[in-house]
N, C-alpha and C positions, 0 to 999 in steps of 0.2 A: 575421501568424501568431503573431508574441508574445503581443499580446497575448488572443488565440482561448486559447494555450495558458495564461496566466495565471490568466484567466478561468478554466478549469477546475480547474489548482492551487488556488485559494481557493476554490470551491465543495467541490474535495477535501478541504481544512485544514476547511469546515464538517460535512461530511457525516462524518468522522476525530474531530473532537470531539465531536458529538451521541453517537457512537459510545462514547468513553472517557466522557462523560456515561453512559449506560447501565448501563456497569462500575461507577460508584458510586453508581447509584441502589438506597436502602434499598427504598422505602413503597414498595406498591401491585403491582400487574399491570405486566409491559413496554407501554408503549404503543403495540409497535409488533408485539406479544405478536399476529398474526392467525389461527393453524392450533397445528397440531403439528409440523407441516414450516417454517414462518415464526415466530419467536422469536430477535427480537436479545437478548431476556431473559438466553436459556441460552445462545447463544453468547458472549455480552462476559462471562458470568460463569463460562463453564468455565476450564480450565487451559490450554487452548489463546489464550485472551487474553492471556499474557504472551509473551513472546519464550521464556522457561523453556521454555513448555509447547510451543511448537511446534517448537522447537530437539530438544528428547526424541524428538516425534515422527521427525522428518526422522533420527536419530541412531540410533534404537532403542532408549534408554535412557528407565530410571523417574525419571520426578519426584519421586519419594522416595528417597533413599541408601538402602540395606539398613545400611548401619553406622551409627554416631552420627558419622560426621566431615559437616562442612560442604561443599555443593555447591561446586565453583567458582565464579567471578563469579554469586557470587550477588545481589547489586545490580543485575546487569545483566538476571538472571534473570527479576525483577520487571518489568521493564517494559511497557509496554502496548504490545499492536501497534498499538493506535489511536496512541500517541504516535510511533509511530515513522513509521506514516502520518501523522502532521501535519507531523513534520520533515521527512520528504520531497517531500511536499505542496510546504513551504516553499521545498526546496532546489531543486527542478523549476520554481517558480515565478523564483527570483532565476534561475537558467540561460536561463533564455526573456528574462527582460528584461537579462540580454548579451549575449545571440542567442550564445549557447554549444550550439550546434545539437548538434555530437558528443557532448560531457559530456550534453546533455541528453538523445539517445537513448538512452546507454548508463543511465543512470540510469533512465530511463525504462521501458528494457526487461527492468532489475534489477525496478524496482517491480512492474514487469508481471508476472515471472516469481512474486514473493512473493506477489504477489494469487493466482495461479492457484493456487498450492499451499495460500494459505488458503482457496479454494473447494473444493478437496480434501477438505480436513478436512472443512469444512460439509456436505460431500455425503455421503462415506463412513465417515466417522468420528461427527460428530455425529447424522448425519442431519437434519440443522437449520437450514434459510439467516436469516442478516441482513439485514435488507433494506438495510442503510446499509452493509454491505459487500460487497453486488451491485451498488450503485450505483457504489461505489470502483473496484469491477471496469469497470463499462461508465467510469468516468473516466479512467481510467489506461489503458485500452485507447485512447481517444481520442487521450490524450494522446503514447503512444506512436506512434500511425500519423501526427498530427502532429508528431510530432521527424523522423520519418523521410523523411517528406516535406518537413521544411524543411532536412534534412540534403541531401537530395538536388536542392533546388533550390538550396542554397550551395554544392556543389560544380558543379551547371552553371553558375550564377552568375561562381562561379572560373575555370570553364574557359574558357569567355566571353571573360574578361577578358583571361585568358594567349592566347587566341589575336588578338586585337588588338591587345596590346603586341606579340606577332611579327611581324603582318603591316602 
């Protein structure tokens, strides 16, 4: 099961950087540019590509200050969600390989829950899906039914156990 679920952490850490690759490509057409409805182009390049912009969203506040003073954590502001999928990616991966089954769901099921609210955005807000962040979606959903499922065979696993020291 580890490594099932590792396996897809690293394909996630790939599919997460092509991703922040996007975000700072100058030249040309998105190459993944297929509709009007499909453009990881305008998605990795709107404002909703930082943690900033989807923080706003979730909050109900402007990306912009009406006053001249300085956002808060604005350093953190900037960040990419693609990067914060790859450290996750990362940290979901190193959990699987210490069979950290509960840290691993929970985290998993945090990921999960951040995918779905970025598909949110993409649907009703942008009107614009990524294709490399539908993929993220179907991995992390994976990845989730697999934590939960290896949660649930280490606690019969346990229970097992505790009943044959008893008897």
């Amino acid at each position: 099961m580890r490594w099932l679920i590792a396996l897809l952490a690293l394909a996630g850490i790939v599919v997460a950087f092509m991703a922040r690759k996007e975000h700072y490509r100058t030249e040309g057409e998105s190459p993944c540019s297929i509709n009007e409805r499909w453009d990881c182009g305008a998605v990795n390049k709107s404002r909703f590509a930082t943690i900033g912009g989807v923080f706003d969203k979730l909050t109900n506040r402007s990306a912009i200050p009406l006053d001249d003073t300085k956002p808060r954590f604005e350093t953190i502001r900037k960040i990419l969600v693609a990067d914060v999928g790859i450290a996750g990616y990362l940290l979901i991966g190193l959990l699987a390989f210490m069979r950290r089954w509960r840290l691993l769901a929970a985290a998993a099921v945090l990921a999960l829950a951040f995918s779905c609210y970025l598909a949110y955005i993409e649907k009703y807000i942008l009107e614009k899906w990524c294709i490399y962040c539908v993929i993220s979606l179907g991995m992390i959903t994976a990845i989730t039914l697999l934590s939960l499922i290896a949660v649930g065979m280490d606690w019969r696993r346990s229970r097992r156990s505790q009943a044959e020291i008893a008897a």
